[in-house]
C-alpha positions in Angstrom: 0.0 0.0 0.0 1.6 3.6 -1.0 1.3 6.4 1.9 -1.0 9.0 1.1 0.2 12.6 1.0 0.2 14.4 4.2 0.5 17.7 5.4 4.0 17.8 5.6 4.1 17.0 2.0 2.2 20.2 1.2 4.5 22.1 3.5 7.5 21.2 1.7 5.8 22.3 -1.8 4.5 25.2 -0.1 1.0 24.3 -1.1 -2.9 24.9 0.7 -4.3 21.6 0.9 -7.3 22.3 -1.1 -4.6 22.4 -4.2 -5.5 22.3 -7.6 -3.4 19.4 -9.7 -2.2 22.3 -11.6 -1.4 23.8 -8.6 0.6 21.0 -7.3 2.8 20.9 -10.9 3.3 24.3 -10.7 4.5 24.3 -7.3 6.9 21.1 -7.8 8.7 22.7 -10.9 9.1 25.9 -8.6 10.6 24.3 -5.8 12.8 22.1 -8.0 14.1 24.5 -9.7 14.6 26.8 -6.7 17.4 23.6 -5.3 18.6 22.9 -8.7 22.1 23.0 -8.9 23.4 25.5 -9.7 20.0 27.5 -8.7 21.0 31.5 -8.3 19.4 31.3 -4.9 20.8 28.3 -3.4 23.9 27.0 -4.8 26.0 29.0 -2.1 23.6 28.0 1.1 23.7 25.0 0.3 25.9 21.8 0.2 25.1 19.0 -2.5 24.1 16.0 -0.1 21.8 18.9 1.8 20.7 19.7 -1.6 20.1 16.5 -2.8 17.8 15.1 0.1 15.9 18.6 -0.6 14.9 17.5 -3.9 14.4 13.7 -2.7 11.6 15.3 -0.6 10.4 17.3 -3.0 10.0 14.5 -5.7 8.2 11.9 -2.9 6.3 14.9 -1.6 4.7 15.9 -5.4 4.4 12.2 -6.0 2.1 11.6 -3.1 0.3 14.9 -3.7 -0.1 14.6 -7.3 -1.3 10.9 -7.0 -4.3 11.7 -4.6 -4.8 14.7 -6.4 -5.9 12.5 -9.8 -9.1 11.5 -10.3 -8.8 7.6 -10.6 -12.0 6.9 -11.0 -13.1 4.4 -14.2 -15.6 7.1 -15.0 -12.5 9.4 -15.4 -10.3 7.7 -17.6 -12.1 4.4 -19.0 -10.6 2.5 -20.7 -10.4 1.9 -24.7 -12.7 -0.9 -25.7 -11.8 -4.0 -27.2 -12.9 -5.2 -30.6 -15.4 -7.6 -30.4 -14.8 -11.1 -31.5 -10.7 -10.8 -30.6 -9.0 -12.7 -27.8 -6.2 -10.5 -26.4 -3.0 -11.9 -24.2 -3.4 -10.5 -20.9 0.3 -10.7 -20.0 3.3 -11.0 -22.6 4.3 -14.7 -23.7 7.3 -16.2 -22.3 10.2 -14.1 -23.2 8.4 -11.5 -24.6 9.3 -7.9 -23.2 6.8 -6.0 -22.2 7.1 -2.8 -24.6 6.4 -5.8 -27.7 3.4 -6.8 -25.8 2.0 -3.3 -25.2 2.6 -2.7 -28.7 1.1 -5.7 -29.9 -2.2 -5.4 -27.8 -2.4 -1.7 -28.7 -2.5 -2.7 -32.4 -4.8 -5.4 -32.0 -7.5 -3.0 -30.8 -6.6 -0.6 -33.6 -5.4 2.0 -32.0 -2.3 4.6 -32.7 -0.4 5.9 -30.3 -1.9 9.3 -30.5 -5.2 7.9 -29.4 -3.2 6.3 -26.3 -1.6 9.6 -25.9 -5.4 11.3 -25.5 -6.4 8.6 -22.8 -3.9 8.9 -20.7 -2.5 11.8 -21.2 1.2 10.9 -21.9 3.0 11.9 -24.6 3.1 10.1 -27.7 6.7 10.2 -27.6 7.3 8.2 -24.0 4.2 5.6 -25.4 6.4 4.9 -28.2 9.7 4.8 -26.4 8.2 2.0 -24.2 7.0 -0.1 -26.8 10.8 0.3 -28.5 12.2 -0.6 -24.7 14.5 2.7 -25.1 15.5 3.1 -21.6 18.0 5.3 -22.0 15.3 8.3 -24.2 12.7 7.4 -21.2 12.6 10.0 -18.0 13.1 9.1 -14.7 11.4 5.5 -12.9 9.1 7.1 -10.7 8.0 9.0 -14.1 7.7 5.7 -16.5 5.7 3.2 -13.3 3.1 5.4 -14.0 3.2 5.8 -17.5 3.6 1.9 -18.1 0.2 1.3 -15.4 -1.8 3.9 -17.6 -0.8 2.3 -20.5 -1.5 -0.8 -19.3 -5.0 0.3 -17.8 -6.0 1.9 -20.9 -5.3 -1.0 -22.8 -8.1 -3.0 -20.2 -5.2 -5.6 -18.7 -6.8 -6.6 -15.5 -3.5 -5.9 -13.7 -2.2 -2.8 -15.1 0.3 -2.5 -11.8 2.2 -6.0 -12.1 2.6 -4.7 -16.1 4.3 -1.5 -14.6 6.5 -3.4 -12.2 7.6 -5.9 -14.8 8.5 -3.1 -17.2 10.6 -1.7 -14.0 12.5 -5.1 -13.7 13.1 -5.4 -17.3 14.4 -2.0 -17.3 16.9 -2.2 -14.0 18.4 -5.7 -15.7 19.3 -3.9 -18.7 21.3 -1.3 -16.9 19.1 2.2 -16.4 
């Protein structure tokens, strides 16, 4: 089970807790770049490890936030509808990575990546780089879990979460 934000979280983003998403985005990138290295107003204050657990907080603060912020509800975001009369795999076949199978299933239902791109509002760009498995071109983890589980969740597999950890795995063995 994840821990919910809390009040300290929207103390460290500076934030009222009847934020806006929108709020909360705007908020993270501000702070961020506030303790960026390098940042006009920090970078002589202070040191790099201070500097770095600052922005650790910052990231699993937004991350909470941001997450019970969304709407998850199926009436929010439901997901695409399958073609009637096809049987789709549920989970990739025995050594089959997970982008292939995402890729595979998505084309099945006749869908482009734009259309995935509309439902769950990530870019085109990181849909495609997942089905490719280009690790290196894709942001950080905490960015691509969620990406993978919409995808996944769009795309109606029952277990959109296990899909998102599995992509994780695949991605630490091969070195990101």
């Amino acid at each position: 089970m994840t821990n919910p934000a809390n009040p300290e979280d929207f103390h460290i983003l500076d934030l009222p807790e009847d934020a806006t998403p929108e709020d909360a985005r705007r908020a993270y990138h501000r702070k961020k770049a506030l303790y960026a290295e390098g940042a006009l107003a920090t970078y002589t204050l202070i040191e790099t490890d201070e500097r770095k657990k600052i922005l650790d907080r910052i990231e699993r603060a937004y991350m909470r936030i941001s997450r019970d912020l969304r709407d998850t509800s199926p009436e929010c975001y439901p997901p695409l509808v399958q073609p009637a009369g096809t049987e789709l795999p549920i989970a990739p076949e025995a050594g089959e990575g997970i982008g292939p199978f995402l890729r595979k299933r998505r084309e099945s239902m006749g869908f482009t990546l734009k259309d995935i791109a509309e439902k769950t509002r990530v870019r085109a760009t990181y849909l495609g780089q997942i089905e490719a498995e280009d690790y290196q071109s894709l942001p950080a983890l905490v960015y691509i879990r969620g990406f993978v589980f919409e995808f996944a969740r769009v795309l109606g597999i029952p277990d959109p979460k296990n899909i998102s950890e599995m992509f994780l795995a695949q991605m630490r063995s091969a070195g990101k």
